[in-house]
C-alpha positions in Angstrom: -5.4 -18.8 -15.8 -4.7 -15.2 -17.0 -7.0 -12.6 -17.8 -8.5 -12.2 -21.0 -9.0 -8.9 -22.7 -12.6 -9.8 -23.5 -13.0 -10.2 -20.0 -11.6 -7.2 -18.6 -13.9 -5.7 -21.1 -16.7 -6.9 -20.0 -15.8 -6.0 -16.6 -15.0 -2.2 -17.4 -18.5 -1.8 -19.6 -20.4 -3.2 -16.5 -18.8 -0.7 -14.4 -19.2 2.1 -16.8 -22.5 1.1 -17.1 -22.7 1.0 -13.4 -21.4 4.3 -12.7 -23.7 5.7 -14.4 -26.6 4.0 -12.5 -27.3 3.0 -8.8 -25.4 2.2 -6.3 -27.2 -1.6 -6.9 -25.6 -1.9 -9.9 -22.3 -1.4 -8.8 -23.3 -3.5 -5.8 -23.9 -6.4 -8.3 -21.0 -6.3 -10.2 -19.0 -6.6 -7.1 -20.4 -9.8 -6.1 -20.1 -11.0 -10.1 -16.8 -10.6 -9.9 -16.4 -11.9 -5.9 -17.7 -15.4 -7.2 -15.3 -15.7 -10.5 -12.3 -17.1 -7.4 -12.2 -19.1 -4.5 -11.8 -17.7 -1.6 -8.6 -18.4 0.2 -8.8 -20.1 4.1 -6.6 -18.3 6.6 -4.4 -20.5 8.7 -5.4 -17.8 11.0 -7.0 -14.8 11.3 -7.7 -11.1 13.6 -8.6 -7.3 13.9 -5.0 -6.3 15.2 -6.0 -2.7 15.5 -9.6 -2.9 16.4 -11.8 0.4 16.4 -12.2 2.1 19.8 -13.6 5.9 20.3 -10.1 7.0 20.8 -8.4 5.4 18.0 -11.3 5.1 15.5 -9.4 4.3 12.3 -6.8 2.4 11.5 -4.3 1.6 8.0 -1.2 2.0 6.2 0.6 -1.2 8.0 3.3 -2.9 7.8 4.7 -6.0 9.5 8.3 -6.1 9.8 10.9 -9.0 11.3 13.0 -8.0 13.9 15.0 -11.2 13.8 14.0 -15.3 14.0 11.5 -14.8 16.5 10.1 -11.3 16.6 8.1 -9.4 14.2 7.1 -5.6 13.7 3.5 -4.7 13.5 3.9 -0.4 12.3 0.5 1.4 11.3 -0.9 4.8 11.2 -3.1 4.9 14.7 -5.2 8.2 14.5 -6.6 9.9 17.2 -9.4 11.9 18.6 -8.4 15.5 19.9 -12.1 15.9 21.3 -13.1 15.5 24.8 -15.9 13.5 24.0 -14.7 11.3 20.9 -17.6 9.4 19.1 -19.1 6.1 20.9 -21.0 4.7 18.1 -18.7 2.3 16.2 -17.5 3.5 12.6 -19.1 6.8 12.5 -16.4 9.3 13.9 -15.9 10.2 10.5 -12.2 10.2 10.7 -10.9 11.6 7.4 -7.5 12.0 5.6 -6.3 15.0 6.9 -7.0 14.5 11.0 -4.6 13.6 13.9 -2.4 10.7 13.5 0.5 9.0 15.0 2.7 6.0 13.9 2.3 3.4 16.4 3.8 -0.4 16.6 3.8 -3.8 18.3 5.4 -6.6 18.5 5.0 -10.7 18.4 6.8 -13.6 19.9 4.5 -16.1 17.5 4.5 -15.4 13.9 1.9 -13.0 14.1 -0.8 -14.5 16.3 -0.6 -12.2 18.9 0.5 -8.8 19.6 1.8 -6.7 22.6 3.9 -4.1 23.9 2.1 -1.4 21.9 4.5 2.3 21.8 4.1 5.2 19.7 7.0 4.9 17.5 6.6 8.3 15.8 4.8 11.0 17.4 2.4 13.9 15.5 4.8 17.1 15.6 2.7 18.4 12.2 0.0 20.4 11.7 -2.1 17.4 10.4 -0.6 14.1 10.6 2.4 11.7 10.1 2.0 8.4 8.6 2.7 6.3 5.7 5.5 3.8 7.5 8.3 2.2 5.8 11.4 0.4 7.0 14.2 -1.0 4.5 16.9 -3.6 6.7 20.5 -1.9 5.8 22.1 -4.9 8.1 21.3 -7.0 10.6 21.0 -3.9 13.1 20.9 -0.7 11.1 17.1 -0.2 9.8 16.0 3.0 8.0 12.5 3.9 8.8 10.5 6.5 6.5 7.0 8.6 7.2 4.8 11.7 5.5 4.6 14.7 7.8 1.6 16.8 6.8 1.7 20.5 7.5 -0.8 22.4 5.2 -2.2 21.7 1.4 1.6 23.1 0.5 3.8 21.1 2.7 3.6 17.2 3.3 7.0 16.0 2.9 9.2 13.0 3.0 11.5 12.2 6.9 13.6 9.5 7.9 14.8 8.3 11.0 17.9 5.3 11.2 18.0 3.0 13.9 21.7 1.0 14.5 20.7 -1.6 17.4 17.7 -3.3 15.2 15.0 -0.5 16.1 15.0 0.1 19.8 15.9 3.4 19.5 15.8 5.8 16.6 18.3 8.6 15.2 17.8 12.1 14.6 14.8 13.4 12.1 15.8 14.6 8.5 13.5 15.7 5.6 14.4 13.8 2.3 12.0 15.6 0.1 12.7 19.1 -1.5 9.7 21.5 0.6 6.5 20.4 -1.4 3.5 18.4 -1.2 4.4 14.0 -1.2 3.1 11.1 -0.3 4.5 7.4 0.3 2.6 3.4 0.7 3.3 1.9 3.6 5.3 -1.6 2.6 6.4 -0.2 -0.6 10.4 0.8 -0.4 12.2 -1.5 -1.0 16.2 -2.6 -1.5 17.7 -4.0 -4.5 20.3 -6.7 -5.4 22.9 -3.7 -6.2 22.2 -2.3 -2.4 20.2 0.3 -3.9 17.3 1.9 -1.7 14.3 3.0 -3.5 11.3 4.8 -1.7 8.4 5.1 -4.1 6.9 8.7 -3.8 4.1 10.3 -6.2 2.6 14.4 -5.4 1.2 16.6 -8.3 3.1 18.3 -10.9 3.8 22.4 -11.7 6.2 23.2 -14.3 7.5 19.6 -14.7 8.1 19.4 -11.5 6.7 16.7 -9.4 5.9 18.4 -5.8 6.1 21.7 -6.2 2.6 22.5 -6.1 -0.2 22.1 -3.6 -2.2 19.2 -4.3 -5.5 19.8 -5.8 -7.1 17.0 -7.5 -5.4 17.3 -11.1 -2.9 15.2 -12.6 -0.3 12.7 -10.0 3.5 11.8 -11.2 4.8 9.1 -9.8 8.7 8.5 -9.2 10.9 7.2 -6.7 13.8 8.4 -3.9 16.8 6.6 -4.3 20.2 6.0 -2.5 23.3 4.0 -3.4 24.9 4.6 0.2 21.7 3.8 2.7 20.2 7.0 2.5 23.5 9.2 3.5 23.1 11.1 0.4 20.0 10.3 -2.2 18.6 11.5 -5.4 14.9 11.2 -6.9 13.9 9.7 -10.4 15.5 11.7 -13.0 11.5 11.6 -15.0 7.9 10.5 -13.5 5.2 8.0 -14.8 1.3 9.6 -15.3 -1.4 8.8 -17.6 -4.6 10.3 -18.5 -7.6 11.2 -15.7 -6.2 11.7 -12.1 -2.6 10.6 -13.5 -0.6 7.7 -11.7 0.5 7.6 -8.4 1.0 5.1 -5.0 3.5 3.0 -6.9 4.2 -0.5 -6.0 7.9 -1.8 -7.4 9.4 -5.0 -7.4 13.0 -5.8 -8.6 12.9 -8.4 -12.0 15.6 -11.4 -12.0 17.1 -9.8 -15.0 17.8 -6.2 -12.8 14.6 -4.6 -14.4 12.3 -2.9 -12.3 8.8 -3.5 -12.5 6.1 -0.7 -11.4 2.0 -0.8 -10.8 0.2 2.2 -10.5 -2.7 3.6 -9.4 -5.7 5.6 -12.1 -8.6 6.3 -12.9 -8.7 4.1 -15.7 -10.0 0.7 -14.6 -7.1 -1.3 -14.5 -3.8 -0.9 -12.9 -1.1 0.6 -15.2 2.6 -0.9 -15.1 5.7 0.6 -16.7 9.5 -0.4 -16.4 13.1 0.9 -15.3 16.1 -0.6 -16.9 18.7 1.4 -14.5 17.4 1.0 -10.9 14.9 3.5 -10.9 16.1 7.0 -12.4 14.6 6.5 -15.3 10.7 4.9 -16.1 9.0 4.5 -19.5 5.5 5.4 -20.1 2.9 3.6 -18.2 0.4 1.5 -20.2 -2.7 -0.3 -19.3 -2.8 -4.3 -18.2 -5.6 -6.6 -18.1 -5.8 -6.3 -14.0 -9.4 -4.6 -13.6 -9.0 -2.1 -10.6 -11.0 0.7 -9.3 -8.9 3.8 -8.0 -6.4 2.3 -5.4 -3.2 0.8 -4.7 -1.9 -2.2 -5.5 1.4 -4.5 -3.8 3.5 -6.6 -5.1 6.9 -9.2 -3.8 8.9 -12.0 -4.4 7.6 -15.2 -3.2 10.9 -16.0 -1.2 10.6 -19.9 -1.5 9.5 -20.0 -5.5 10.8 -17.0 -7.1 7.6 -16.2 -8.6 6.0 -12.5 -8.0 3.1 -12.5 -6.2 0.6 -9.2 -6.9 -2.2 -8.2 -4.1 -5.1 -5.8 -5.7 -8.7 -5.0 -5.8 -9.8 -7.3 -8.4 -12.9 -4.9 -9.8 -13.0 -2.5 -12.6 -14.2 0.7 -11.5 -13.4 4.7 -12.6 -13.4 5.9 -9.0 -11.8 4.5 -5.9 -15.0 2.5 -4.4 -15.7 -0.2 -4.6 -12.3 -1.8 -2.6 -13.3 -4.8 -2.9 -12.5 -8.0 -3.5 -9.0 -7.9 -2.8 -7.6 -10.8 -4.5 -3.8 -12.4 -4.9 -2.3 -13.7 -8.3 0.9 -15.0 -9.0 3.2 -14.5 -12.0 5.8 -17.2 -13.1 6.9 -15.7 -16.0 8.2 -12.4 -14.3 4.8 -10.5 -14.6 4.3 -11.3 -18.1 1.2 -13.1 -17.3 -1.2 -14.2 -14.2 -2.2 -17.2 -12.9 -3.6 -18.7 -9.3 -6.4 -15.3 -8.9 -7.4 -15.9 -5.5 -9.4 -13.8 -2.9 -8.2 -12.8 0.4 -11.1 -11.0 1.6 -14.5 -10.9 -0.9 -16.9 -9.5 1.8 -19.0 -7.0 -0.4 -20.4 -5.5 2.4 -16.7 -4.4 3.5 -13.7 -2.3 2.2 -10.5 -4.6 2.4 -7.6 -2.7 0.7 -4.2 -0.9 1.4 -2.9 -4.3 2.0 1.4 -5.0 3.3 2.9 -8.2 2.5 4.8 -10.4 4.5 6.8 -14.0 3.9 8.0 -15.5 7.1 9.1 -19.3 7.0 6.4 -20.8 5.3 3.9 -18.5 5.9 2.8 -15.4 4.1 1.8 -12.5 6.4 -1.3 -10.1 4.8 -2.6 -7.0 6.5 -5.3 -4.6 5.2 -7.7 -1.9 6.2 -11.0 -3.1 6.9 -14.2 -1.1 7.1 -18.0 -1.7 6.4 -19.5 0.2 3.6 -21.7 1.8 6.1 -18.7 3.1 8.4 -17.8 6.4 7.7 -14.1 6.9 6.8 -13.3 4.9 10.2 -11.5 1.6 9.3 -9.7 -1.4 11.9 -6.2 -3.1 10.5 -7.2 -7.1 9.4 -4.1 -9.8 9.3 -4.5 -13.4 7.7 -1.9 -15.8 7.8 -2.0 -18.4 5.1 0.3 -21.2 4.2 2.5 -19.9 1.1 1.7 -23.1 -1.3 -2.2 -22.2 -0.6 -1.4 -19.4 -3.3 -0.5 -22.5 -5.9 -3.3 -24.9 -5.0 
């Protein structure tokens, strides 16, 4: 069934409520709202980047096929730089900003194990690099994308091409104008017309979005695009925002009829969607659905073997970004007009399960997330579960 607005409602009054309270109450509403779904049964299920005192948090993951047999596991992997890195599990306090590579492995078994783990982008910035994306040009030309993080001023958009299906990677070149950006992992994507779109978002200073240092205010959304593989590309010709912290991490997916549809993340308590009718250059103004979601980002595909869009989210009103959890699937067959089939994927209340990428191999859909207890620190391991596509339906 689809949500109600009395019900998302209700929903955002107990979390105003909430807000205002304890931490309990918030608490409460979480597991409210955890018991509203069934919980879906993994055909399988593992920590495929575990925490260890070298690598102590994980995220921003995507899994990526190679060809029949072979997939792509590609996630941020950060790092300690101290000669005695933190032993006790989830504590290390690894934030946003610290050292981090992009690392990646690889499976011979639809995802049920992993090996032959290489850095596949090193750290040559002052912060970080992370935020993976490849887009499939052909069956051997891949384009993969990142966020290099110098300083508050400069975290910018770079691109690598591979031409013999990702053994070995091209020359670096920065796609962004010199500003401040930032990318999902899992979210570009390539159209029907051949069109590549990278979904970007960074603050805005004189109507332009990135040309300013980041500093909590309002977040325009937009998108890089490219009509010839990324050889020459262009960026949305206006951005989507709302009211509070504005919009940003935008999740696209391509409508039967060539529209584009985009979610976004607020500060408003529900995701936000808004539309392109010409591939991407231009958006209209985001409104509010009846998805209840706290501060963070949201996914969404084509179901390969139905057609229908399937939509990944934390399902709980909330005006900051905690609490991330449940994170719970839906699926549209109308195009997004309206919801149906809400299902969890992970309702654990006493964990964060968000950030998630989404895969369809055969029969199968792939679902990765960052996964952390609520009394870790900022430290967080990458989760997969594998479920049978039609369990989405039943």
């Amino acid at each position: 069934m689809s949500v109600h607005r009395r019900e998302f409602l209700k929903q955002s009054l107990a979390c105003t409520l909430a807000g205002r309270g304890t931490g309990s109450l918030l608490q409460a509403q979480v597991k409210a709202a955890a018991e509203k779904r069934p919980l879906l049964k993994p055909v399988h299920e593992s920590v495929v980047c575990p925490w260890t005192p070298e690598h102590p948090r994980h995220d921003h993951q995507l899994i990526f096929p190679l060809d029949e047999r072979r997939l792509l596991l590609v996630w941020s992997e950060y790092y300690s730089r101290s000669k005695q890195p933190a032993q006790k599990k989830g504590f290390s306090g690894i934030g946003d900003h610290v050292a981090c590579q992009i690392s990646s492995m690889t499976s011979d078994d639809r995802g049920r194990s992993w090996g032959n783990r290489r850095v596949l982008q090193t750290n040559e910035w002052a912060h970080n690099v992370k935020h993976p994306n490849l887009i499939r040009l052909s069956d051997q030309e891949i384009l993969f994308s990142y966020v290099g993080w110098d300083s508050p001023r400069a975290r910018n958009v770079f691109m690598r091409r591979s031409n013999d299906n990702g053994r070995t990677w091209g020359p670096q070149q920065q796609i962004s104008e010199p500003g401040w950006y930032c990318c999902n992992a899992d979210h570009a994507l390539r159209l029907s017309t051949g069109r590549v779109l990278i979904p970007a978002h960074g603050p805005a200073a004189d109507n332009y979005v990135g040309g300013t240092a980041y500093k909590g205010g309002d977040l325009h959304s937009f998108v890089f695009y490219s009509d010839d593989g990324f050889q020459t590309w262009k960026r949305s010709a206006n951005s989507m925002t709302a009211p509070g912290r504005g919009c940003h991490e935008p999740a696209i997916v391509e409508l039967k009829d060539g529209r584009l549809l985009c979610f976004l993340r607020n500060t408003n308590q529900c995701l936000y969607q808004c539309y392109s009718e010409d591939g991407g250059v231009h958006w209209s103004k985001p409104v509010p659905t009846e998805l209840p979601s706290p501060e963070a980002p949201s996914i969404i595909k084509r179901i390969p073997s139905t057609g229908d869009l399937l939509l990944l989210w934390n399902h709980v009103a909330s005006p900051r970004n905690w609490p991330r959890t449940p994170l719970t699937a839906a699926v549209s067959q109308d195009e997004g007009k309206t919801w149906r089939h809400f299902k969890d994927i992970d309702n654990r209340t006493n964990y964060d399960a968000a950030y998630p990428s989404l895969t369809f191999v055969g029969d199968e859909t792939l679902i990765a997330y960052y996964s952390r207890s609520t009394d870790w620190k900022r430290d967080s391991e990458v989760s997969l579960k594998i479920f049978q596509t039609d369990q989405f339906y039943a």
